[in-house]
OpenMM code with the backbone's topology and positions (N, CA, C; nanometers):
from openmm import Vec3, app, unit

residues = "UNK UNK UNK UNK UNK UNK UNK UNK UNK UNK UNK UNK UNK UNK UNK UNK UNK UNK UNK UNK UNK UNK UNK UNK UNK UNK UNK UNK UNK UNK UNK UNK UNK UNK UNK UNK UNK UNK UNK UNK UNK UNK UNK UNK UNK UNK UNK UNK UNK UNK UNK UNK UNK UNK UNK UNK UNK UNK UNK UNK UNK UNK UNK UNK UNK UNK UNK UNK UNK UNK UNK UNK UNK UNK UNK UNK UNK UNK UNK UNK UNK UNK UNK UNK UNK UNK UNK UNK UNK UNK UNK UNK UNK UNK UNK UNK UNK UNK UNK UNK UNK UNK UNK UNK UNK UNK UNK UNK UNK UNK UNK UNK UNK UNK UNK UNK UNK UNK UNK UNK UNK UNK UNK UNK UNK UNK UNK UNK UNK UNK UNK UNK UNK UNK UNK UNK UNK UNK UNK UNK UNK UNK UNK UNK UNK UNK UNK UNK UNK UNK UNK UNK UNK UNK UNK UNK UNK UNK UNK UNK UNK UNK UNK UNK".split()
positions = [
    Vec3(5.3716, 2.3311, 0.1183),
    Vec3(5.2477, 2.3376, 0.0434),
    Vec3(5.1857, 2.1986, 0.0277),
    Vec3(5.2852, 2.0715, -0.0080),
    Vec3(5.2284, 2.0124, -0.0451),
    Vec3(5.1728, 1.9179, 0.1127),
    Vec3(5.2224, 1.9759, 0.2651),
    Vec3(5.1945, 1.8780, 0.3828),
    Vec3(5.0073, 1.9816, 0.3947),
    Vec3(4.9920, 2.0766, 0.3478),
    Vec3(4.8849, 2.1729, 0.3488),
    Vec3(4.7739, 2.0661, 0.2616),
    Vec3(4.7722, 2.0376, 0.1650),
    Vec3(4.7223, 2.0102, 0.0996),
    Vec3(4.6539, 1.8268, 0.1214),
    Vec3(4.7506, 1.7853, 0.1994),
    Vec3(4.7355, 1.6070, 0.1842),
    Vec3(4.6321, 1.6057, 0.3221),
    Vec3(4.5947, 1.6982, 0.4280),
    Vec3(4.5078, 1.6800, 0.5054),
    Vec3(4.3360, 1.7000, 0.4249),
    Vec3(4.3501, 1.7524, 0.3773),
    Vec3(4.1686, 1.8303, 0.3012),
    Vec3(4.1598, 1.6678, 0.2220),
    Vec3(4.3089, 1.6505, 0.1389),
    Vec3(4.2723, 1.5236, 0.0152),
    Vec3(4.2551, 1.3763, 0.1126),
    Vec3(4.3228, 1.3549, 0.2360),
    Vec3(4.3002, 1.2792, 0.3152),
    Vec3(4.1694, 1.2684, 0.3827),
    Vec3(4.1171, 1.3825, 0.4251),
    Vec3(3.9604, 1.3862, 0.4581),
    Vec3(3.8667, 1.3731, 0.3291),
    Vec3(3.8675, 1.4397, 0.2275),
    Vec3(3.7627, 1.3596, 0.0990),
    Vec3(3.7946, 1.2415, 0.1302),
    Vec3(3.8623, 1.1739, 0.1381),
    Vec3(3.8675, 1.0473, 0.0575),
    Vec3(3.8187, 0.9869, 0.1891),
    Vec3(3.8342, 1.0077, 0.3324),
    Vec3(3.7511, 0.9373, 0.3948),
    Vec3(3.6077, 0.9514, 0.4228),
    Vec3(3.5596, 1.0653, 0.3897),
    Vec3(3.4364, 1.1006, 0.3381),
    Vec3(3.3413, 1.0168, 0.2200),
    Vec3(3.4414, 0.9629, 0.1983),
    Vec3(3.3886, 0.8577, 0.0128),
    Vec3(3.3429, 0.7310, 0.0842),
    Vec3(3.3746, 0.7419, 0.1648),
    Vec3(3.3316, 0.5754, 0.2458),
    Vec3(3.2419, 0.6027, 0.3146),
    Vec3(3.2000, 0.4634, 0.3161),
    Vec3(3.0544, 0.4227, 0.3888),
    Vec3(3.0773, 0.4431, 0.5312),
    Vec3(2.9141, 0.5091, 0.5805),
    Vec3(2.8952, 0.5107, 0.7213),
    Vec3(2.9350, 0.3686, 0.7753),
    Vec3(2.9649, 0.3822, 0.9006),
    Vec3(3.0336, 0.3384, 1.0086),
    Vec3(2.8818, 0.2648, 1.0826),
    Vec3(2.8593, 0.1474, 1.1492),
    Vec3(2.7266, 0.1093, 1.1992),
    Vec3(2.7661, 0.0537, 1.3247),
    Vec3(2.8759, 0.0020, 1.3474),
    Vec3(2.9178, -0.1013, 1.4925),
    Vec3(3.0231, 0.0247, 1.5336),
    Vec3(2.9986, 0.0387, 1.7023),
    Vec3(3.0748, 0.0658, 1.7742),
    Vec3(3.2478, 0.0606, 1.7396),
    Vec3(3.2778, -0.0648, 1.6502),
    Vec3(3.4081, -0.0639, 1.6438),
    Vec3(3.4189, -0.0183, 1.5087),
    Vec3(3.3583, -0.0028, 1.3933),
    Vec3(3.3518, 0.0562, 1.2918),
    Vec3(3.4181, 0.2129, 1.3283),
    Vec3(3.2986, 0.2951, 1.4008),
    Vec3(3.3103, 0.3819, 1.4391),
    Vec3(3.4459, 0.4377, 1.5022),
    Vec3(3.4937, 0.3739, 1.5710),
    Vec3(3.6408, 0.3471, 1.6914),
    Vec3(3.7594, 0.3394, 1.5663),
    Vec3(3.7144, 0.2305, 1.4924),
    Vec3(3.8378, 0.2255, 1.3603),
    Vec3(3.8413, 0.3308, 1.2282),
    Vec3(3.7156, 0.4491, 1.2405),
    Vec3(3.6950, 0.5336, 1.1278),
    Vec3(3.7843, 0.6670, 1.2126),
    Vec3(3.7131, 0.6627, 1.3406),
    Vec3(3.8075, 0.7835, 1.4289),
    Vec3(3.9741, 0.7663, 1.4065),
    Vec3(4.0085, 0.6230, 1.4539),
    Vec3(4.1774, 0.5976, 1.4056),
    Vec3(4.1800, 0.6778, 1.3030),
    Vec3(4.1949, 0.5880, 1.2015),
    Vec3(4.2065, 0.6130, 1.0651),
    Vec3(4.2196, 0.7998, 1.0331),
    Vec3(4.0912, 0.8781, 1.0968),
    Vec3(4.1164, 0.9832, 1.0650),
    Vec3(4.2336, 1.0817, 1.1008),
    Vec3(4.2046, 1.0259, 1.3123),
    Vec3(4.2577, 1.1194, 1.3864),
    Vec3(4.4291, 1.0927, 1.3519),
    Vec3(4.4670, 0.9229, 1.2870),
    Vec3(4.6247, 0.8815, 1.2560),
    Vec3(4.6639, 1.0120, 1.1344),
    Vec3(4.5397, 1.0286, 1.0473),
    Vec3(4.6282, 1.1616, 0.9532),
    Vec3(4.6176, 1.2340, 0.9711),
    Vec3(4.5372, 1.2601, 1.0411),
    Vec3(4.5267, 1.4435, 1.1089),
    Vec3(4.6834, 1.4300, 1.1930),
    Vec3(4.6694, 1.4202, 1.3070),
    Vec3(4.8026, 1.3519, 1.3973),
    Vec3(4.9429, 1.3394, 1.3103),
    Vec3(4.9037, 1.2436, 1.2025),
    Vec3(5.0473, 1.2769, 1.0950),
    Vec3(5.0848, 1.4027, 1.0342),
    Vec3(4.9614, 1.4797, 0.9541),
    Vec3(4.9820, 1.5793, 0.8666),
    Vec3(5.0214, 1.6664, 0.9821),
    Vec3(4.9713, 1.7023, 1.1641),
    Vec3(4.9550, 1.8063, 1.1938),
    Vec3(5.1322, 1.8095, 1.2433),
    Vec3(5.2036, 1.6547, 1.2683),
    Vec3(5.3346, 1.6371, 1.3496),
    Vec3(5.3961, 1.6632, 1.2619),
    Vec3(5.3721, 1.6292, 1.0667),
    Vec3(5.4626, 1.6854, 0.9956),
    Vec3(5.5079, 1.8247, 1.0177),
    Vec3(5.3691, 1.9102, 0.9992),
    Vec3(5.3799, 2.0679, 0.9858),
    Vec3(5.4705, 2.1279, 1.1246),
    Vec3(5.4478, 2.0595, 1.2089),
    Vec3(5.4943, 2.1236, 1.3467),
    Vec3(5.6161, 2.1181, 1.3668),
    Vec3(5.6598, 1.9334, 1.2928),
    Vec3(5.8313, 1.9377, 1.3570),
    Vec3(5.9113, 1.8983, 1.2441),
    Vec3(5.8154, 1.8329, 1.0708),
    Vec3(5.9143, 1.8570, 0.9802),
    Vec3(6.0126, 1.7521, 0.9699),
    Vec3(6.0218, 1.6198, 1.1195),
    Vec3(6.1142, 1.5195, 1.1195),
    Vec3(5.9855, 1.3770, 1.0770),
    Vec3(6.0649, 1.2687, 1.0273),
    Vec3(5.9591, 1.1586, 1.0537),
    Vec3(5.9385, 1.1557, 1.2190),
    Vec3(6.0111, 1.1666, 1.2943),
    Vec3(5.9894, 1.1272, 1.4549),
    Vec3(5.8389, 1.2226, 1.5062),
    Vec3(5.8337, 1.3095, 1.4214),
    Vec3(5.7691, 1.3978, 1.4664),
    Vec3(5.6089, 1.3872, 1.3918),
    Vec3(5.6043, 1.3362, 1.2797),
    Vec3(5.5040, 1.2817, 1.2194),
    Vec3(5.4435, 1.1568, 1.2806),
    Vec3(5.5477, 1.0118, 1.3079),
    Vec3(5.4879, 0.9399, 1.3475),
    Vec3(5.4205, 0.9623, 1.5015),
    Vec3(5.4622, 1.0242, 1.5728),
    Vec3(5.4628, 1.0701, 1.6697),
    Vec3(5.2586, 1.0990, 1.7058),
    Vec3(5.2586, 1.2085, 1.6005),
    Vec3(5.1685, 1.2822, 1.5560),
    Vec3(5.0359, 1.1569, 1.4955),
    Vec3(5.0969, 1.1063, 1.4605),
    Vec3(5.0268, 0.9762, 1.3881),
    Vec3(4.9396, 0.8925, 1.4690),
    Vec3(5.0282, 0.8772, 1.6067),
    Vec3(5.0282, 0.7700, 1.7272),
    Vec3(4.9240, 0.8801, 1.8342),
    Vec3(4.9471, 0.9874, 1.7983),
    Vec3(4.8631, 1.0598, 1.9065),
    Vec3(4.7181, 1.0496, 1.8341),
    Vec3(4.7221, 1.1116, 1.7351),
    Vec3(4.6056, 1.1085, 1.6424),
    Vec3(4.4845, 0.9958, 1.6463),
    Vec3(4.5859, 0.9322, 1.6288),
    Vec3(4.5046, 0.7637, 1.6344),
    Vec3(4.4141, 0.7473, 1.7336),
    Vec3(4.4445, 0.7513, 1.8477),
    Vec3(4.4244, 0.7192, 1.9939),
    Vec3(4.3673, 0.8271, 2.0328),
    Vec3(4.2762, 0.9421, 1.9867),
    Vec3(4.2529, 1.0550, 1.9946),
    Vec3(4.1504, 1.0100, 1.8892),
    Vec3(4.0998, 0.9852, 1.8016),
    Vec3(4.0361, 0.9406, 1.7091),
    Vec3(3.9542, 0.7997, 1.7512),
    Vec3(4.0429, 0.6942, 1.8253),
    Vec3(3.9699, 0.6216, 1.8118),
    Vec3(3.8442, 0.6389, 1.9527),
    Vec3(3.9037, 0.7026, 2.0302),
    Vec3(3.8252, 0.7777, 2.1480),
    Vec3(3.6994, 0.8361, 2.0828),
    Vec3(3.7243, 0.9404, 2.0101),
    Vec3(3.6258, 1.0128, 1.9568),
    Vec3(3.5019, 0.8987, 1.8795),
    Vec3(3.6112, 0.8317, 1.8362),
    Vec3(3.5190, 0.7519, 1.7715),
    Vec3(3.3739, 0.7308, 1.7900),
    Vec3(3.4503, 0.6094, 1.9379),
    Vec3(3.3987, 0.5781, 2.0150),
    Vec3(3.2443, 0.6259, 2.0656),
    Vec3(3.2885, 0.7807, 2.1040),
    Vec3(3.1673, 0.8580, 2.1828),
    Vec3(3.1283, 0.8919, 2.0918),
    Vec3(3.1375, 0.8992, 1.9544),
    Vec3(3.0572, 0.9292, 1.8166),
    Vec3(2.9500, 0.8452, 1.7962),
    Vec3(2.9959, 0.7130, 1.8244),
    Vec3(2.9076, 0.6203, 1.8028),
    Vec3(2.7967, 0.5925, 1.9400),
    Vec3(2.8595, 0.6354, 2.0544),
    Vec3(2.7223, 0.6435, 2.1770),
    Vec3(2.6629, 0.7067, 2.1107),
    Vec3(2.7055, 0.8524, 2.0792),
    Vec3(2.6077, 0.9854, 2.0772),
    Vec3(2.4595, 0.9452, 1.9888),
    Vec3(2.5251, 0.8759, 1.8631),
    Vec3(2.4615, 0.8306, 1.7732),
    Vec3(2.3833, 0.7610, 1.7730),
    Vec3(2.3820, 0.6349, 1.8214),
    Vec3(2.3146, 0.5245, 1.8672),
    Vec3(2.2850, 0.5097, 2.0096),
    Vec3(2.2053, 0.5966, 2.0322),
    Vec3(2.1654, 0.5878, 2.2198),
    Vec3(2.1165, 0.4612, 2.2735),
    Vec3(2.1629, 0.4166, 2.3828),
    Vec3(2.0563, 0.2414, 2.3923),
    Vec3(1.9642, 0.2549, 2.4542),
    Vec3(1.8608, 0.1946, 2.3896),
    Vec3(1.7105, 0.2028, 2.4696),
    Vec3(1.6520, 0.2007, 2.3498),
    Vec3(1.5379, 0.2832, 2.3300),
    Vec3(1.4450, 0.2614, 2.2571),
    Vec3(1.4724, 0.2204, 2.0994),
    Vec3(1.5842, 0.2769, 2.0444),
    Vec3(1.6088, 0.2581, 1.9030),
    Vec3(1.6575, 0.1025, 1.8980),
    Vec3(1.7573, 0.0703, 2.0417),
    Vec3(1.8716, -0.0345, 2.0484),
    Vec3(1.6748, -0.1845, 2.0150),
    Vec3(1.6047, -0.1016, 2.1227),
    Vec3(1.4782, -0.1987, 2.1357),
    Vec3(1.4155, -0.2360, 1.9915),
    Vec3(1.3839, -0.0841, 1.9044),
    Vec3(1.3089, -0.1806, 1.8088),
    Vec3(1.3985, -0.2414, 1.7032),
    Vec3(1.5316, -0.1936, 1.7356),
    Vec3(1.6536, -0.2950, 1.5984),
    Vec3(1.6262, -0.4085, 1.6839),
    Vec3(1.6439, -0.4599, 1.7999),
    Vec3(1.5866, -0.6118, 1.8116),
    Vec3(1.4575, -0.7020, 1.8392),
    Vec3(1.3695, -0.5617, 1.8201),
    Vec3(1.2033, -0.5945, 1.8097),
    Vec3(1.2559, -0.6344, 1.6350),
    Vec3(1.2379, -0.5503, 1.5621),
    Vec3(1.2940, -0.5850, 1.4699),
    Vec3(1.3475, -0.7126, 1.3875),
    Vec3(1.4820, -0.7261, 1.4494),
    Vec3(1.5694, -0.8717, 1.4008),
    Vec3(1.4809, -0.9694, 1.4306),
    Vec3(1.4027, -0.9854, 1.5736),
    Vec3(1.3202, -1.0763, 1.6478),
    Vec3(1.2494, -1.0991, 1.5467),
    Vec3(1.1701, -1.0171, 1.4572),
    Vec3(1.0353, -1.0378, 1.4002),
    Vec3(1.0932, -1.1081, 1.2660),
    Vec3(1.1826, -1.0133, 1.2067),
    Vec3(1.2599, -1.0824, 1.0850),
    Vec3(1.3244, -1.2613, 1.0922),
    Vec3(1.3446, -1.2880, 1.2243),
    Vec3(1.4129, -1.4255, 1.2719),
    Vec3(1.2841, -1.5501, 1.2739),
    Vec3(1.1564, -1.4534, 1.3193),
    Vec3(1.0604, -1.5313, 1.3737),
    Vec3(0.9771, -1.5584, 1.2024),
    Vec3(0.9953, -1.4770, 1.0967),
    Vec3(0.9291, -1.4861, 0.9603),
    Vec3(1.0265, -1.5855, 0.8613),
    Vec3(1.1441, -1.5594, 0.8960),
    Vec3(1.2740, -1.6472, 0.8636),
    Vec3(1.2298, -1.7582, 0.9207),
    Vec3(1.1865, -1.7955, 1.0437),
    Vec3(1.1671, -1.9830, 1.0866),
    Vec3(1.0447, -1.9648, 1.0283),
    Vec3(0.9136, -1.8892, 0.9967),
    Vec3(0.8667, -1.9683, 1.0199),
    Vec3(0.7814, -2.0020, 0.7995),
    Vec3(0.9006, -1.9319, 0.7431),
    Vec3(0.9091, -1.9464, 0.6460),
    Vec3(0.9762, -2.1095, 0.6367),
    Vec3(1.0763, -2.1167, 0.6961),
    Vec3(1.1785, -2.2399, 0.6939),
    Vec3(1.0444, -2.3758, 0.7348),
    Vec3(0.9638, -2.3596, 0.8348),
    Vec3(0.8715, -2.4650, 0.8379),
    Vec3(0.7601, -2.4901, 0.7379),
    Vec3(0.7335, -2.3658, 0.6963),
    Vec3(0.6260, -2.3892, 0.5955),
    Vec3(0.6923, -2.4263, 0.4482),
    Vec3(0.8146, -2.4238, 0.4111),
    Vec3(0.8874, -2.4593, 0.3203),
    Vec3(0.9164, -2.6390, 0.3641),
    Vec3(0.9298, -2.6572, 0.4800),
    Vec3(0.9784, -2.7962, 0.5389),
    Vec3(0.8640, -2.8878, 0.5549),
    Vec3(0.7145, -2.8211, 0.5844),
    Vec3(0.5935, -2.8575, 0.5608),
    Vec3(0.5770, -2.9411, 0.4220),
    Vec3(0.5949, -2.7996, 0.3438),
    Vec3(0.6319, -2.8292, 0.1792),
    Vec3(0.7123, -2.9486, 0.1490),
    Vec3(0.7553, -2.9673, 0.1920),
    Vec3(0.8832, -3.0747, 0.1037),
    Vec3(0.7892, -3.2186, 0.2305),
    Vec3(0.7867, -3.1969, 0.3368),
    Vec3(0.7186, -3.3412, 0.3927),
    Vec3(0.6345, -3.3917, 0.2861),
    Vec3(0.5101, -3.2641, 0.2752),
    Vec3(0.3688, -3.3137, 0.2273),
    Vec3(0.4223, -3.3825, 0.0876),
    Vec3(0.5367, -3.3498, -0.0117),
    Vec3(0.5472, -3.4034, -0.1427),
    Vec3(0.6425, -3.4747, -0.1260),
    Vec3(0.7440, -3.5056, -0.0195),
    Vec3(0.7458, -3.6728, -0.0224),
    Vec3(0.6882, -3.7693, 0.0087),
    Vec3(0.5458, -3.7243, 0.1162),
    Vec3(0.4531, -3.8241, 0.1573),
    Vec3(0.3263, -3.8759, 0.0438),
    Vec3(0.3014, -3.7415, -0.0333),
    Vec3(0.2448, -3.7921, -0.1700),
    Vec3(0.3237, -3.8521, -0.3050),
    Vec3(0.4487, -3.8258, -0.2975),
    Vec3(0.5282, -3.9353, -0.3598),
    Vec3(0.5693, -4.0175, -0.3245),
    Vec3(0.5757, -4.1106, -0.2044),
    Vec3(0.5581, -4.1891, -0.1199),
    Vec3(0.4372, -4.2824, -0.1497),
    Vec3(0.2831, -4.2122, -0.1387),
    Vec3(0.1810, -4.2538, -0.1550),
    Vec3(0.1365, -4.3364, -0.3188),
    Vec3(0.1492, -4.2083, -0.3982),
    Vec3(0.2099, -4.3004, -0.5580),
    Vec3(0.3157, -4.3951, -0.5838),
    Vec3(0.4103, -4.4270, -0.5042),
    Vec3(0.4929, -4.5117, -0.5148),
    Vec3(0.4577, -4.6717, -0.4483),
    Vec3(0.3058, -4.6212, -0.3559),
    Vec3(0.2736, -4.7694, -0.2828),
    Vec3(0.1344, -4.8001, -0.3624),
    Vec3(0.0831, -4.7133, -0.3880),
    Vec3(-0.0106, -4.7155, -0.5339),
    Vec3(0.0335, -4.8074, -0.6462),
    Vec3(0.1531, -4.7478, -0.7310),
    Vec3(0.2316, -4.7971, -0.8367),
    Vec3(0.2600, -4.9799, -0.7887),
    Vec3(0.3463, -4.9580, -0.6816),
    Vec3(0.3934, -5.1026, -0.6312),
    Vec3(0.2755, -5.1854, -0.5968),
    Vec3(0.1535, -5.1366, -0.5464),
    Vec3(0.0383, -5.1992, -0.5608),
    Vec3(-0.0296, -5.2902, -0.6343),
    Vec3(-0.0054, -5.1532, -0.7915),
    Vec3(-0.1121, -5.2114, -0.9140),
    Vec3(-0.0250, -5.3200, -0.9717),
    Vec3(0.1063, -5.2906, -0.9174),
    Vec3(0.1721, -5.4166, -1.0051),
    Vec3(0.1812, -5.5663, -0.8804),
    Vec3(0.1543, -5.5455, -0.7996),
    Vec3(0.1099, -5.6479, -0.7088),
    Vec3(0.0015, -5.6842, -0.7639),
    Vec3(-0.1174, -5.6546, -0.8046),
    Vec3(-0.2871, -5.6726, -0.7930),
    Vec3(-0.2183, -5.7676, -0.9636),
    Vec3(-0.1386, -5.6936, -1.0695),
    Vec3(-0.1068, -5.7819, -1.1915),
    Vec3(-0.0824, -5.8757, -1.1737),
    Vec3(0.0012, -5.8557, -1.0740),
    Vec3(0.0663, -6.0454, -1.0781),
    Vec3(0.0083, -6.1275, -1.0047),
    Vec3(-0.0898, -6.1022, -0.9271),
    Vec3(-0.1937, -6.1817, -0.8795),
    Vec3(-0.3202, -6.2323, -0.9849),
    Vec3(-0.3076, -6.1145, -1.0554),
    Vec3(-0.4435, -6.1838, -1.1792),
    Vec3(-0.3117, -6.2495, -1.2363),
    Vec3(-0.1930, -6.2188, -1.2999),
    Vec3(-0.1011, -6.3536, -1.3856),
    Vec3(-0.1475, -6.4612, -1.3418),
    Vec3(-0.0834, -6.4876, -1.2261),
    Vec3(-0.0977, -6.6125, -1.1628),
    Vec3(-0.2212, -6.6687, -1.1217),
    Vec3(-0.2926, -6.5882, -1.1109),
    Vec3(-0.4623, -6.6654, -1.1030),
    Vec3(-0.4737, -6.6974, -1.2247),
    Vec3(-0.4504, -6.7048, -1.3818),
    Vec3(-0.4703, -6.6923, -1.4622),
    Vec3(-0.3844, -6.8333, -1.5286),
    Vec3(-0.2611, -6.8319, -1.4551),
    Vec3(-0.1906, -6.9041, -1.4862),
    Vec3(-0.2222, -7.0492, -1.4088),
    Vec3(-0.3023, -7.0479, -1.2682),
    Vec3(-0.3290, -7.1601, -1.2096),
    Vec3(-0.4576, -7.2142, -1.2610),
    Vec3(-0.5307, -7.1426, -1.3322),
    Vec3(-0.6570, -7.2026, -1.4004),
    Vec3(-0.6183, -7.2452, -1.5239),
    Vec3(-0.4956, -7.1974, -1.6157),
    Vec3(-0.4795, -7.2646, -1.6930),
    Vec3(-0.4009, -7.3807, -1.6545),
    Vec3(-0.3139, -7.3795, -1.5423),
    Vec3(-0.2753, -7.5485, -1.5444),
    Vec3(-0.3893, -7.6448, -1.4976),
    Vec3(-0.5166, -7.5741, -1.4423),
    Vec3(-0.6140, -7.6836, -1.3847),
    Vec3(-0.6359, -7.6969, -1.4680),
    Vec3(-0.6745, -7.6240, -1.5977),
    Vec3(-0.7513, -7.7142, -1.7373),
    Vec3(-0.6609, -7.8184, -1.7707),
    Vec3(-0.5119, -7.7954, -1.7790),
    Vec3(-0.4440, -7.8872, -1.8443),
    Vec3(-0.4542, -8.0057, -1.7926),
    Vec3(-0.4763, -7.9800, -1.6420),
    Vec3(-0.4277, -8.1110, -1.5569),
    Vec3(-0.5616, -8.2197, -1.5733),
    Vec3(-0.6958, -8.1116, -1.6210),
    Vec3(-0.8083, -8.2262, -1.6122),
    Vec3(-0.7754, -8.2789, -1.7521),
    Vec3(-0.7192, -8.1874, -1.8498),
    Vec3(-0.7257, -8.2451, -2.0172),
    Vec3(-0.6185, -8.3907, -2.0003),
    Vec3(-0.5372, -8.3905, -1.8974),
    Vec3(-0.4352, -8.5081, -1.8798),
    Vec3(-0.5070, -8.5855, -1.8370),
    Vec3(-0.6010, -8.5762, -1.7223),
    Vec3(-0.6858, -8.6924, -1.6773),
    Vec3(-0.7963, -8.7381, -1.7826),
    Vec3(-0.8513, -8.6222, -1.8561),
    Vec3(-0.9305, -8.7429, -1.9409),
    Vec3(-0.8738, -8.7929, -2.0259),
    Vec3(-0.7312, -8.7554, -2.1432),
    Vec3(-0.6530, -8.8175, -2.2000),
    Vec3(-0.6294, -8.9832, -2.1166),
    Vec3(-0.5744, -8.9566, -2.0123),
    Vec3(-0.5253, -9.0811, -1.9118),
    Vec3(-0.6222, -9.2027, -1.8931),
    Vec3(-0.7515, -9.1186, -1.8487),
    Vec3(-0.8497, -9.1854, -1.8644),
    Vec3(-0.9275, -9.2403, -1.9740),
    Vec3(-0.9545, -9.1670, -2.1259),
    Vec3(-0.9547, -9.2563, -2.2304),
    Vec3(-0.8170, -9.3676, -2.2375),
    Vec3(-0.7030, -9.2948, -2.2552),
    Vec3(-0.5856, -9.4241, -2.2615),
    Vec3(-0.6442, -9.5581, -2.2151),
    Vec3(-0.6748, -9.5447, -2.0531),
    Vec3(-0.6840, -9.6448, -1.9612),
    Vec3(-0.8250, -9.7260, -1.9772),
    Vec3(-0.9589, -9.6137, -2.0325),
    Vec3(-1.0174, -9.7090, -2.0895),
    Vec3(-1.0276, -9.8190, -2.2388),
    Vec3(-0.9776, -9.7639, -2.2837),
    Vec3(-0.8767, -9.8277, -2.4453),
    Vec3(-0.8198, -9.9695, -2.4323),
    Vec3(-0.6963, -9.9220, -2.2975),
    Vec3(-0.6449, -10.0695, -2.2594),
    Vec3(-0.7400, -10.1837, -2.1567),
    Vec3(-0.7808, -10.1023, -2.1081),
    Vec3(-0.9077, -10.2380, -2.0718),
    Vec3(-0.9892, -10.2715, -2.1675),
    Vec3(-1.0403, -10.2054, -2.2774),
    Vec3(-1.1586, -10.2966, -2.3775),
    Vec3(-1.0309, -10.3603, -2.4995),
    Vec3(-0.9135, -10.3209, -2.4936),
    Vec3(-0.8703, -10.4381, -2.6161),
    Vec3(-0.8194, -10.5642, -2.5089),
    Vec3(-0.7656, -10.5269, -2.4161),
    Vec3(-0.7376, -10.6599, -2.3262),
    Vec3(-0.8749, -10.7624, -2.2708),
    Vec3(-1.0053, -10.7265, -2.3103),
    Vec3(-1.0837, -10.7735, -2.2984),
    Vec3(-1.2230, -10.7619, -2.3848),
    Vec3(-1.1728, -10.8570, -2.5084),
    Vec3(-1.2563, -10.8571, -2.6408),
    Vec3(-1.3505, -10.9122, -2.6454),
    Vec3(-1.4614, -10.9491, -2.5475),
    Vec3(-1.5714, -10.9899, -2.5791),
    Vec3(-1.6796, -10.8717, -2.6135),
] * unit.nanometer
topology = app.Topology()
chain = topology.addChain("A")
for resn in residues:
    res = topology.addResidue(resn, chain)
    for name in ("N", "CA", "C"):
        topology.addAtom(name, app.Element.getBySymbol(name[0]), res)
């Protein structure tokens, strides 16, 4: 009763799983089935493990065959095989050309942060050019305030060294 019973609970439960999409999916869902069919059917027949695994090994290889031509039948090549890679093609070609317009993106805002950064380094160039213009007109004042200092001095010492 209970070798009756573990084939039906063995098929639900591979029933609970997800379709099969690749050729070898398919090839490894046939195993899988045809190994317990093959087991449950070598139990019932001969009742020994030799006779189960047996059953197991036939199953398998009988399954994964089926599989196999499950998955031609299913997926014919040609027109369907065409637009799954019309398809991928178009999805691959929106994928790059997302990736450039994203890569566009990131050029254009390091070249405008780039651009503010020679801006910035600029205005503080253009500062320190007014500093220092600023700073060389104030040493020219100083330098004439030394010459006329120098020059009163120097006229000072010529009129007391010569008191008429």
């Amino acid at each position: 009763m209970k070798q009756l019973l573990c084939l039906p609970i063995c098929l639900l439960l591979l029933c609970g799983c997800s379709g099969p999409e690749t050729r070898g999916e398919y090839a490894a869902t046939g195993a899988g089935a045809g190994a317990l069919a093959g087991a449950a059917a070598g139990q019932m027949i001969d009742g020994h493990t030799g006779g189960t695994l047996a059953g197991a090994a036939i199953g398998a290889l009988g399954g994964t065959i089926l599989g196999a031509v499950a998955h031609e039948h299913s997926h014919p090549q040609g027109e369907s095989s065409r637009k799954s890679n019309a398809s991928y093609d178009n999805s691959e070609q929106i994928r790059n050309e997302v990736r450039r317009k994203n890569q566009d993106d990131i050029d254009q805002a390091r070249s405008d942060l780039r651009k503010k950064q020679l801006e910035k380094e600029s205005l503080a160039v253009d500062n320190e050019k007014q500093r220092l213009l600023l700073e060389q007109k104030r040493l020219q004042i100083e330098e004439a305030r030394l010459r006329q200092e120098e020059a009163r001095v120097n006229y000072k010492g010529t009129n007391s060294a010569n008191p008429n």
